[in-house]
C-alpha positions as CSV (number, residue, x, y, z in Angstrom):
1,X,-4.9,-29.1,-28.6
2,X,-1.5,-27.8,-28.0
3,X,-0.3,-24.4,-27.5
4,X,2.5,-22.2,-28.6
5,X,4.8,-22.1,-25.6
6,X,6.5,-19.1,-26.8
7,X,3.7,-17.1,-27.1
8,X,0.8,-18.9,-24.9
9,X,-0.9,-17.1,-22.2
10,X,-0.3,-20.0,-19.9
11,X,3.3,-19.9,-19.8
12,X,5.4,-16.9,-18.1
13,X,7.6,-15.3,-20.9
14,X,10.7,-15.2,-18.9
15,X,12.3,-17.2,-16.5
16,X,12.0,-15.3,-13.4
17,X,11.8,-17.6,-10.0
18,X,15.1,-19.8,-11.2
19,X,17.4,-16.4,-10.8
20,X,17.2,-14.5,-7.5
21,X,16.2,-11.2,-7.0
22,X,18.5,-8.0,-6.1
23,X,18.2,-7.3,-2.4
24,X,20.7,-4.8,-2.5
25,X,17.6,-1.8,-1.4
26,X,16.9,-0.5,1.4
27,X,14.5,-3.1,3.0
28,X,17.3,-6.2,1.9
29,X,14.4,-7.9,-0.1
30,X,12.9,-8.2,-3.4
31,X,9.6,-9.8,-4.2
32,X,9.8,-11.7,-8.2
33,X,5.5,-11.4,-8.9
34,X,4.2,-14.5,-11.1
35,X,0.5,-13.0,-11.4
36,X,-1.7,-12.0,-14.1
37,X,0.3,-9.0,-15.3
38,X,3.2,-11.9,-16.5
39,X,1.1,-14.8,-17.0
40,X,-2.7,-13.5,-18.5
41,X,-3.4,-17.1,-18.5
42,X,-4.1,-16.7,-14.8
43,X,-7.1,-14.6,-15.2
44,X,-10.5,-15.7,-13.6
45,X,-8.0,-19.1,-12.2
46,X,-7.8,-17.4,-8.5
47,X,-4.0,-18.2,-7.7
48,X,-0.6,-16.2,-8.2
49,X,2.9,-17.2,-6.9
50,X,5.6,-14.9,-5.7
51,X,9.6,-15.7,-4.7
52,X,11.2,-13.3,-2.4
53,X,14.8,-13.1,-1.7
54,X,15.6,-12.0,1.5
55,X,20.0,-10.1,2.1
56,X,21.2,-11.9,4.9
57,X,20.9,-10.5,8.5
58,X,18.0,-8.4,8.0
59,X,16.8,-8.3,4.6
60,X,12.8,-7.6,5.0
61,X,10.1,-7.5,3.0
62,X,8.0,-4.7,5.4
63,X,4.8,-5.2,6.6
64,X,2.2,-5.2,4.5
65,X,-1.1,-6.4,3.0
66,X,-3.2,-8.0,0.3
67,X,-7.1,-7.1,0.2
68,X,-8.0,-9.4,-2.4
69,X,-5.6,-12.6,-1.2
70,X,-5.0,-15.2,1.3
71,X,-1.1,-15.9,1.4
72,X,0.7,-19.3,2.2
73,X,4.0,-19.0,2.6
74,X,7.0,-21.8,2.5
75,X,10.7,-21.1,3.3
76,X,13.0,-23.0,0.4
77,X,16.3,-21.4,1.9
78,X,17.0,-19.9,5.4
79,X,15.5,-18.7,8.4
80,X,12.8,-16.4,9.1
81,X,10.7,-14.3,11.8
82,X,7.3,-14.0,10.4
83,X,4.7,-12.1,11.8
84,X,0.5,-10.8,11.3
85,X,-1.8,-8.5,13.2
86,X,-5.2,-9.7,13.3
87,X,-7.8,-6.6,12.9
88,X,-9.3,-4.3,15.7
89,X,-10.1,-4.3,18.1
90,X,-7.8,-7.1,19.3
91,X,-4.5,-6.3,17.2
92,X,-3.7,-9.9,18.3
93,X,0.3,-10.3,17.1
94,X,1.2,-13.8,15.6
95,X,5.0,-15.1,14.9
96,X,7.0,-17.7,14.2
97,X,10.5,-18.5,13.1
98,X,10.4,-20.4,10.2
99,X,13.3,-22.6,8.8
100,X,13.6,-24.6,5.1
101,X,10.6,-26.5,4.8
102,X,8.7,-24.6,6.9
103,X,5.0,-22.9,6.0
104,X,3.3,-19.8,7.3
105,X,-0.2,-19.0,6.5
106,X,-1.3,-14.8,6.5
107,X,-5.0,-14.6,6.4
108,X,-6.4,-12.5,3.6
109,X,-6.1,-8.5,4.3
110,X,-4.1,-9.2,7.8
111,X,-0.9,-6.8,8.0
112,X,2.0,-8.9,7.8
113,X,6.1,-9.1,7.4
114,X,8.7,-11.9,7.1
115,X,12.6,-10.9,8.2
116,X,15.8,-12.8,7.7
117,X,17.2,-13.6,11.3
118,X,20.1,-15.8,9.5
119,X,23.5,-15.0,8.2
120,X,23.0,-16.2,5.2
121,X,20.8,-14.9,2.0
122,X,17.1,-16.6,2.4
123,X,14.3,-17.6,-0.3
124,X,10.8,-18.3,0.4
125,X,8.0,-19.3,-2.3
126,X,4.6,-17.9,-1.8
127,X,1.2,-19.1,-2.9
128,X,-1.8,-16.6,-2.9
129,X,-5.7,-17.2,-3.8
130,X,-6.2,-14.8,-6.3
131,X,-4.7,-13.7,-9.7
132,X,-4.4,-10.2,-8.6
133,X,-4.1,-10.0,-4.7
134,X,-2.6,-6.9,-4.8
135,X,-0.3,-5.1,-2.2
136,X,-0.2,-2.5,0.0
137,X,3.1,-1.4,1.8
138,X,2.5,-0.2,5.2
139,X,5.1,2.8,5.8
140,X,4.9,3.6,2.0
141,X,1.2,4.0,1.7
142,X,1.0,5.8,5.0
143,X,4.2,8.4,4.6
144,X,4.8,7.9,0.8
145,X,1.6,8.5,-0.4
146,X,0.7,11.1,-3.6
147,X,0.1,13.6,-2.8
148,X,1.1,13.8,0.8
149,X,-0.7,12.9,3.7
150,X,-1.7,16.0,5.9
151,X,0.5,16.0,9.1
152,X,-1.2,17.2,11.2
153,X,-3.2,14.0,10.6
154,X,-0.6,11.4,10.8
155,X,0.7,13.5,14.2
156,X,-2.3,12.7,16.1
157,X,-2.7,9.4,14.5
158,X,0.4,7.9,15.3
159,X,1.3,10.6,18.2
160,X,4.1,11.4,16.9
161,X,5.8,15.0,16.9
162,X,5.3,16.6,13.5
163,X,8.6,16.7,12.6
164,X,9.4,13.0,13.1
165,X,6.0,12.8,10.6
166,X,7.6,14.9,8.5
167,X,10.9,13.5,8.5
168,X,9.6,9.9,7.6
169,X,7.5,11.6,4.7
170,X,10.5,12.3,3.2
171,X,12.0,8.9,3.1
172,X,9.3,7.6,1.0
C-alpha cells in the first residue's frame, strides 16, 4: 500500500525544520512544532519533534513545561546552559552546558529552560513522548494570563510589591 505523499497524514505538509526559525522576539528563540496539529498521522503514536533556534548571546526559550511529555533534547549547533527544577518540596536545580552533539533529558512536567551562552546563532532538535505534550510558559501563564491574575495574589505569592506585579502583567 502506498500513500499519497502530498496529501498523506504521515507526511508534514511543509518543510519546516530545514529553514530556521525567526529569533528576532523578545526571548531570541523560536520553537518550529512537528506534532499532531501538522502531522495528524502522529495521533495515538506518542512522539512529536520540535527545532528551536536560539539568537546568539542570549536567545532563550524561557522556562517552561509540558504536562503530558517527557523531553530529550540534542544540541545540532552551538552552545547551551540548560536547566530543570524538580517538584516540591526539594526544588532541586539541575544544569548543564551543552555543546553540538550533546543531549539533555527534562523529565515530564519538570519546569525547564535552555539559553544560548555562544556568540553565535544555536539549533537544537528535541524529541518528546507524546503527540500532544503541550506547553506552558512560565512568566506568560503566571503574568499574561486571560483574564488577569488578581494581584494581590501574585504579591504575596511571589513577595513582590504590587506594582512590580503589576508592571510585569503588562509585559505579557
Amino acid at each position: 500500500m502506498f500513500f499519497n505523499i502530498i496529501t498523506s497524514p504521515w507526511t508534514l505538509p511543509f518543510a519546516s525544520l530545514n529553514k530556521a526559525g525567526n529569533t528576532s522576539n523578545a526571548v531570541g528563540s523560536r520553537v518550529t512544532p512537528v506534532n499532531v496539529d501538522q502531522i495528524p498521522g502522529l495521533n495515538t503514536l506518542g512522539i512529536s519533534l520540535i527545532r528551536i533556534d536560539y539568537a546568539p548571546d542570549g536567545g532563550l526559550n524561557p522556562p517552561h513545561t509540558h504536562p503530558r511529555g517527557t523531553e530529550i533534547l540534542g544540541v545540532a549547533k552551538g552552545k547551551l546552559y540548560v536547566a530543570f527544577v524538580t517538584s516540591n518540596p526539594d526544588n532541586r536545580f539541575f544544569t548543564k552546558v551543552l555543546k553540538t552533539g550533546d543531549v539533555f533529558v527534562f523529565p515530564v512536567g519538570l519546569i525547564h529552560f535552555q539559553f544560548n551562552i555562544g556568540k553565535t546563532n544555536a539549533i537544537a532538535f528535541a524529541g518528546l513522548s507524546s503527540q500532544n505534550p503541550g506547553v506552558i510558559t512560565i512568566a506568560n501563564a503566571v503574568f499574561g494570563s486571560n483574564p488577569p491574575i488578581n494581584p494581590d495574589v501574585l504579591t504575596k505569592a511571589f513577595k513582590l510589591d504590587k506594582k512590580v506585579v503589576e508592571y510585569l502583567q503588562t509585559q505579557f
